[in-house]
Wavefront OBJ file of the C-alpha trace (Angstrom):
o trace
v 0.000 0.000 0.000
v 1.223 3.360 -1.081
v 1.795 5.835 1.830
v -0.227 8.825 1.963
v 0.787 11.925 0.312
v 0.203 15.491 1.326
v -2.370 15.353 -1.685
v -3.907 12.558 -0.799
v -4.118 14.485 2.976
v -5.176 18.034 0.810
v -7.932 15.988 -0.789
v -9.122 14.496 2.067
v -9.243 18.203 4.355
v -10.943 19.347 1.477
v -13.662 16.995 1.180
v -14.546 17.470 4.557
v -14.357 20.734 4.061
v -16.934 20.369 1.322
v -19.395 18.307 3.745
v -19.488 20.576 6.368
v -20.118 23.282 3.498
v -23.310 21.316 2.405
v -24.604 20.542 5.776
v -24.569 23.632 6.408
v -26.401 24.710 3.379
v -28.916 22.063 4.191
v -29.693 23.345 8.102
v -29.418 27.152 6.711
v -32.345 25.865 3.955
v -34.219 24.085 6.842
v -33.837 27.267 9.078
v -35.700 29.334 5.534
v -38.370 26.662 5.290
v -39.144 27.360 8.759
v -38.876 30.994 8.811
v -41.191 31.153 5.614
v -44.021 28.818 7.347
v -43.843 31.088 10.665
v -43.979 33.770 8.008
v -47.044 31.920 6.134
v -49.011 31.848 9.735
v -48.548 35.107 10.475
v -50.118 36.267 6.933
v -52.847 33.798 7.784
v -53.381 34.703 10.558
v -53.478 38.816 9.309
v -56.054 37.383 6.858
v -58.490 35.957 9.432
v -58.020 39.104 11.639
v -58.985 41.452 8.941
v -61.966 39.281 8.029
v -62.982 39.383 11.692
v -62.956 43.016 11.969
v -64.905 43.641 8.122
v -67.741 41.005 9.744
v -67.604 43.168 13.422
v -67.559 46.322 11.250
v -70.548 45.434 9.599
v -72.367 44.059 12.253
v -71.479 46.626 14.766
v -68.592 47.761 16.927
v -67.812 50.208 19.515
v -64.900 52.505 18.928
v -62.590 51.200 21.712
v -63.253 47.479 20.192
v -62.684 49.182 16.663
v -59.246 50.042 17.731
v -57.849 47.458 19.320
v -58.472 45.487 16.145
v -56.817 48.050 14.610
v -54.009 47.705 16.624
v -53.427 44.393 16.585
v -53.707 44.386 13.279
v -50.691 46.803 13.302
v -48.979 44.381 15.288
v -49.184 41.505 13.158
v -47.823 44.066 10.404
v -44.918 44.778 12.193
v -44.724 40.770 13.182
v -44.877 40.263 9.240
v -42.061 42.761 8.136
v -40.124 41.069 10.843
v -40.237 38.017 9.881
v -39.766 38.976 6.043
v -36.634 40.557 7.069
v -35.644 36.991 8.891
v -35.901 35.605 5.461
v -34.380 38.055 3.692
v -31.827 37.661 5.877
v -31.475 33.687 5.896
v -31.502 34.161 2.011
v -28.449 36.040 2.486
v -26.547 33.133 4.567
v -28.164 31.001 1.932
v -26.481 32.406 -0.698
v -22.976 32.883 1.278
v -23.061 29.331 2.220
v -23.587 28.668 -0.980
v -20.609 30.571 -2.630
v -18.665 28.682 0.615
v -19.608 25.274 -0.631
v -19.050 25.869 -4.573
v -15.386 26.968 -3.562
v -14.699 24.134 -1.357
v -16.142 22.020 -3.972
v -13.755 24.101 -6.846
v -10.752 23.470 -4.399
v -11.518 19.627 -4.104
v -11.668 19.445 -7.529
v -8.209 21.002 -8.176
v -6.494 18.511 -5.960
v -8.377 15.585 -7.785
v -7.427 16.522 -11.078
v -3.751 17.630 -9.681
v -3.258 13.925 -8.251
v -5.048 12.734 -11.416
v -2.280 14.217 -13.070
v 0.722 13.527 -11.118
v -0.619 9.653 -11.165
v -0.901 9.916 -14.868
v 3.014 11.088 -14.685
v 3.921 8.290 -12.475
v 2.582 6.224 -14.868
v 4.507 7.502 -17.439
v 7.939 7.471 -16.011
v 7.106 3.511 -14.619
v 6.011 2.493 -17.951
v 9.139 4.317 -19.525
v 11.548 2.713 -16.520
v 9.868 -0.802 -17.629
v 10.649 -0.002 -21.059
v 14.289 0.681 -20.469
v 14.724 -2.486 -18.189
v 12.761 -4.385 -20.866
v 15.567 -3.080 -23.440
v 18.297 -3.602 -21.433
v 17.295 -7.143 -20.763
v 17.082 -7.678 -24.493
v 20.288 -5.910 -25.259
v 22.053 -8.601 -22.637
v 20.311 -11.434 -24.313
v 21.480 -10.315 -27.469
v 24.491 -9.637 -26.577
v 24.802 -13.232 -25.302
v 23.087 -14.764 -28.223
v 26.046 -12.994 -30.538
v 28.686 -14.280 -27.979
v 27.373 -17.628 -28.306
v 28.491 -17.822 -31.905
l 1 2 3 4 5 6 7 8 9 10 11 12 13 14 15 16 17 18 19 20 21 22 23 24 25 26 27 28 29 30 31 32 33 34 35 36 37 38 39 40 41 42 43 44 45 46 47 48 49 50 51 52 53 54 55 56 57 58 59 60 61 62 63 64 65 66 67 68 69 70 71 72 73 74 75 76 77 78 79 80 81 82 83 84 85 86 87 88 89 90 91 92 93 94 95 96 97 98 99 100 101 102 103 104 105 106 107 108 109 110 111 112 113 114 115 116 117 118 119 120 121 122 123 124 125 126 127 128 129 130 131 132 133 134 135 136 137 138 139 140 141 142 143 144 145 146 147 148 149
């Protein structure tokens, strides 16, 4: 068995690299998912409020009821361009993490073509070192075969 190189130790730092790269994408995309369903529920939830007040509107309502509708209603806004500034702001990491993992992924893949390469030289100089021993041998054996007669 070959010994490890520092490629071979390169490659490997930079795979791992890579993974932690992805799973980090992956929780950052769970952590959006989540922020855009709490998002979701709070828009719902702005919906059925506003319906609530148009049916208490128009069946009736005292001004002090009136405006505490009203304000919750406001609140919920403010709830709502908080959260869409959580997910503007997990898009963001989303798209940093991203740019993280596509380098570490650009980086892996210049080792692997780098020790690609240097095995395809290795090859080269064992199949020319084979070659020379291979025409050495036959020189001797010609040289013995000539000798011989």
């Amino acid at each position: 068995m070959a010994k490890p190189s520092s490629l071979d130790t390169l490659i490997e730092l930079a795979q791992e690299n890579a993974d932690e790269a992805g799973k980090q994408l992956q929780l950052l995309s769970t952590e959006r998912k989540n922020a855009e369903s709490q998002l979701n529920m709070l828009l719902e939830y702005r919906q059925d409020y506003a319906l609530r007040l148009q049916v208490a509107t128009e069946s009736g309502l005292s001004a002090s009821n009136y405006h505490n509708f009203r304000q919750f209603i406001a609140t919920l806004d403010e709830a709502i361009s908080q959260q869409n500034k959580v997910v503007a702001h997990i898009d963001v990491k989303i798209e940093s993490g991203r740019q993280r993992w596509y380098a570490e992924k650009r980086r892996l893949s210049s080792f692997e073509t780098l020790q690609t390469r240097q095995a395809r030289q290795q090859a080269l100089r064992d199949n020319r070192a084979e070659q020379l021993a291979n025409d050495e041998m036959s020189a001797i054996m010609h040289r013995r075969v000539r000798r011989n007669h």
